[in-house]
N, C-alpha and C positions, 0 to 999 in steps of 0.2 A: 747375118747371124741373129734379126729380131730380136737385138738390146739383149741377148747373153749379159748376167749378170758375172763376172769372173774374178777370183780372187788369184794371184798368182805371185809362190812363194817361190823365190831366189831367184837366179839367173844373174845377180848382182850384177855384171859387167853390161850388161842391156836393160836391169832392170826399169829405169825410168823411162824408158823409152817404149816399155809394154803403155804405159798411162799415155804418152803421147800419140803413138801412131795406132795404137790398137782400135779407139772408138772411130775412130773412120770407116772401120770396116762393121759398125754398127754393134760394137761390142762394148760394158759398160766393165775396167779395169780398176781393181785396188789390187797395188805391189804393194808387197811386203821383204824386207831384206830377206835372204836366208839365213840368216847371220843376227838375228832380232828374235824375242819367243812373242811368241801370235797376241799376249796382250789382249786386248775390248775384243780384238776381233775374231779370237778364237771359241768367245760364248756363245754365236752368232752365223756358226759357218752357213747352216741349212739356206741361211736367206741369201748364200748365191748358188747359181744355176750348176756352176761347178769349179771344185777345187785345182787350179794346176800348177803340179809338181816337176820347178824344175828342178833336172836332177844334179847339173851341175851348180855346183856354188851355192849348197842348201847342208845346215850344222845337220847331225845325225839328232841331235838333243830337239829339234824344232821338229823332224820327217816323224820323230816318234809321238811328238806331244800334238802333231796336225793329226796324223792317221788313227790317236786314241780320241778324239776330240768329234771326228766326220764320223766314226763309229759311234760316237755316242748321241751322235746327232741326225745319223741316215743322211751326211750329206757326202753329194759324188766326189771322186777324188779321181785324176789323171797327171799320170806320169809322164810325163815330155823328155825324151833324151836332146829334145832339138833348144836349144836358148833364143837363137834368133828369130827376126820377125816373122820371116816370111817360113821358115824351116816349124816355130809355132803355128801359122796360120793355115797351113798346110796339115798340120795335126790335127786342127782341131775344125779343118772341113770333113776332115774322114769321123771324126767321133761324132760330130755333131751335125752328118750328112748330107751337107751342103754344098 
């Protein structure tokens, strides 16, 4: 993935284990709960490669306050229906053509 920088909201029940397993596949990971409002790091999204939205275990109050925020910032956003590693990693070879 050439150090993708990735920011990736909810998935709570796998979430820490995005920050764990993810950089091995040459990916650079900040989790964020779904369940927390985006704080420092919502001023800031543009400086990662891209936004992704999982969609399970993410508050409606955060999906609205991320997607006004990447609007306001022209940065990318992706929807993941998939939570798990590899069901993500798999998403995001087809998005990011790999």
């Amino acid at each position: 993935f050439g150090g993708k920088k990735l920011l990736i909201l909810g998935g709570d029940y796998v979430g820490p284990e995005y920050q764990k397993q993810l950089p091995s596949h040459n990916l650079q990971v900040t989790w964020k709960s779904g369940f927390e409002n985006l704080g420092h790091v919502g001023e800031s999204l543009k400086n990662f490669d891209l936004i992704v939205i999982i969609l399970r275990q993410i508050s409606h109050t955060l999906l609205r306050e991320t997607v006004a925020a990447a609007e306001k910032q022209n940065a990318k956003l992706f929807y993941s229906k998939k939570r798990g590693i590899s069901g993500l990693l798999s998403e995001l070879k087809t998005f990011f053509q790999v």
